[in-house]
C-alpha positions as CSV (number, residue, x, y, z in Angstrom):
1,X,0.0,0.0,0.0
2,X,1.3,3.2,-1.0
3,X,2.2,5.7,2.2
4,X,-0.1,8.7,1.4
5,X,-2.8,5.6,1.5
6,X,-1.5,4.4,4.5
7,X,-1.7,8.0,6.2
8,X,-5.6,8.7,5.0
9,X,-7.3,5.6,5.4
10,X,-7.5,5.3,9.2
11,X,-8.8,9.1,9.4
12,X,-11.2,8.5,6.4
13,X,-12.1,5.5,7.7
14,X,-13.3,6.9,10.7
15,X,-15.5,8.7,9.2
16,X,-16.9,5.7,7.4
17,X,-17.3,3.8,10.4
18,X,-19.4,7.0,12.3
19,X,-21.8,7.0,8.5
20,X,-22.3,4.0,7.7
21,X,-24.0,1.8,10.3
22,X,-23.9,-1.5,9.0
23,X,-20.7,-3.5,8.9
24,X,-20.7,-5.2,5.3
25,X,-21.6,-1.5,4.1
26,X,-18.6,-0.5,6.0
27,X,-16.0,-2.9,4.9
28,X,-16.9,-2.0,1.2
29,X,-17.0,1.5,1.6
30,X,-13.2,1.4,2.8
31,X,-12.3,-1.3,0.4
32,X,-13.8,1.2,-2.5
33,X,-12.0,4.4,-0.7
34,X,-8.7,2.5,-0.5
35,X,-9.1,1.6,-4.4
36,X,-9.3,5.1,-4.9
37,X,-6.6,6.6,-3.1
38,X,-4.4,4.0,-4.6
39,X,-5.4,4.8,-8.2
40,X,-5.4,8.5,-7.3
41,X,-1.7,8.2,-5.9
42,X,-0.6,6.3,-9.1
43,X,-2.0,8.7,-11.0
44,X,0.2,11.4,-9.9
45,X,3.0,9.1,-10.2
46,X,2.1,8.0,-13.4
47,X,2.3,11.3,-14.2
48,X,5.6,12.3,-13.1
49,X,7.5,9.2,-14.7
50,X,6.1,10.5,-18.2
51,X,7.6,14.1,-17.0
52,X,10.7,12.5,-16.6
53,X,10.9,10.2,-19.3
54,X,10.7,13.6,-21.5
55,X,12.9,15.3,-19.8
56,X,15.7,12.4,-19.8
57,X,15.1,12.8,-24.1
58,X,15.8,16.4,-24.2
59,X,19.2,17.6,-25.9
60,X,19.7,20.3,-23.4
61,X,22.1,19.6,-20.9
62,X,20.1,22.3,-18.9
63,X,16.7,20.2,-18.9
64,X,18.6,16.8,-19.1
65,X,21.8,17.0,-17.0
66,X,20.2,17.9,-13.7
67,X,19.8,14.5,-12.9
68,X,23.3,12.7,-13.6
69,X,24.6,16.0,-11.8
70,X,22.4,15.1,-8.4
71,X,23.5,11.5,-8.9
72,X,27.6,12.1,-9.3
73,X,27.0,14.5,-5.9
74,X,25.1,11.8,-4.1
75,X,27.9,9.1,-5.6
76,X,30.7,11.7,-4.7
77,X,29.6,12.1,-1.6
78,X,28.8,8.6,-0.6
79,X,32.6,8.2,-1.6
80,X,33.9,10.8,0.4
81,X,32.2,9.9,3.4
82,X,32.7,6.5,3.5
83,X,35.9,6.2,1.9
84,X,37.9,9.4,1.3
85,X,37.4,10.8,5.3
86,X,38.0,8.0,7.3
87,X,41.2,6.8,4.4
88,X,42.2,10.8,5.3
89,X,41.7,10.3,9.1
90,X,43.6,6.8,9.0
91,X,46.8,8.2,7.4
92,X,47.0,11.3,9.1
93,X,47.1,9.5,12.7
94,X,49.4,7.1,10.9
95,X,51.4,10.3,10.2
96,X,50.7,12.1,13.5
97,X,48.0,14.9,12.2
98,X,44.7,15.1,13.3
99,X,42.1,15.5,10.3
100,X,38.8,16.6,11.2
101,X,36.0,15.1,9.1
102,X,33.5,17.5,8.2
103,X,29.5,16.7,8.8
104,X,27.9,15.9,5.8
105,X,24.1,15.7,6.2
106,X,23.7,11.9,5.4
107,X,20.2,11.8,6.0
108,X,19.1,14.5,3.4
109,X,21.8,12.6,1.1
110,X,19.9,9.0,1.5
111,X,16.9,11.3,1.2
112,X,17.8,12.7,-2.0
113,X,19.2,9.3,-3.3
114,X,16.3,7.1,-2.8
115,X,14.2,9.7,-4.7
116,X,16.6,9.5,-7.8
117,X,16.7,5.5,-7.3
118,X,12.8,5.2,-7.3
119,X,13.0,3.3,-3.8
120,X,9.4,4.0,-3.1
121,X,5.3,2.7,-3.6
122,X,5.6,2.7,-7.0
123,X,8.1,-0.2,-7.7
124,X,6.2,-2.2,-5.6
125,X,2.8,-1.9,-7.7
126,X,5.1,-2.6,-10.0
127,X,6.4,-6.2,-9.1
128,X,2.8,-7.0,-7.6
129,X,1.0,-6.3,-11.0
130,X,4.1,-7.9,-12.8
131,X,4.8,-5.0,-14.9
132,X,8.6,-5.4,-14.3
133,X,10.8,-7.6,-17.0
């Protein structure tokens, strides 16, 4: 189930359960609001993969650069914090210097990341309606 689903159901469905008195009423009423929300949310997603797809076949570096650029920082980054600073840190107390790492903001980084990857609702839909090769 996708999150924003998640997140409305229970209030929504509260509000079913105070209108509609019987219980069979009730159980399709949220089974019909949940088949909604989740075709609703798709649809936005739907939406934004076409957005991308056209962006990702433009000739402008302007329109379709943006993304390689955010995924060489993330990469960069991920390299530098895992690798670079502590391999930096090891020599210089092999060499007697102290070398500060700096704080990087991981969590926005991941954050960022797993947007780019796709980690998210919609991959899931994906395997469970066997869209995927």
């Amino acid at each position: 189930m996708l999150p924003i689903v998640s997140a409305l159901l229970p209030i929504v469905g509260g509000v079913i359960d105070k209108l509609v008195p019987d219980t069979v009423g009730r159980e399709k009423a949220k089974a019909e609001l949940e088949k909604t929300l989740a075709e609703a949310a798709m649809a936005g997603q739907l939406g934004q993969l076409e957005i991308n797809k056209v962006e990702a076949a433009s000739r402008s570096l302007f329109v379709a650069g943006w993304r390689p650029c955010c995924g060489w920082v993330c990469a960069l980054s991920f390299g530098m914090f895992y690798l670079g600073f502590p391999l930096a840190q090891w020599i210089g107390k092999l060499t007697g210097h102290d070398v500060p790492i700096p704080d990087l903001e991981m969590d926005s980084l991941l954050y960022v990341l797993g947007a780019m990857l796709g980690i998210g609702g919609l991959r899931t839909y994906e395997k469970q309606k066997g869209l995927t090769r």
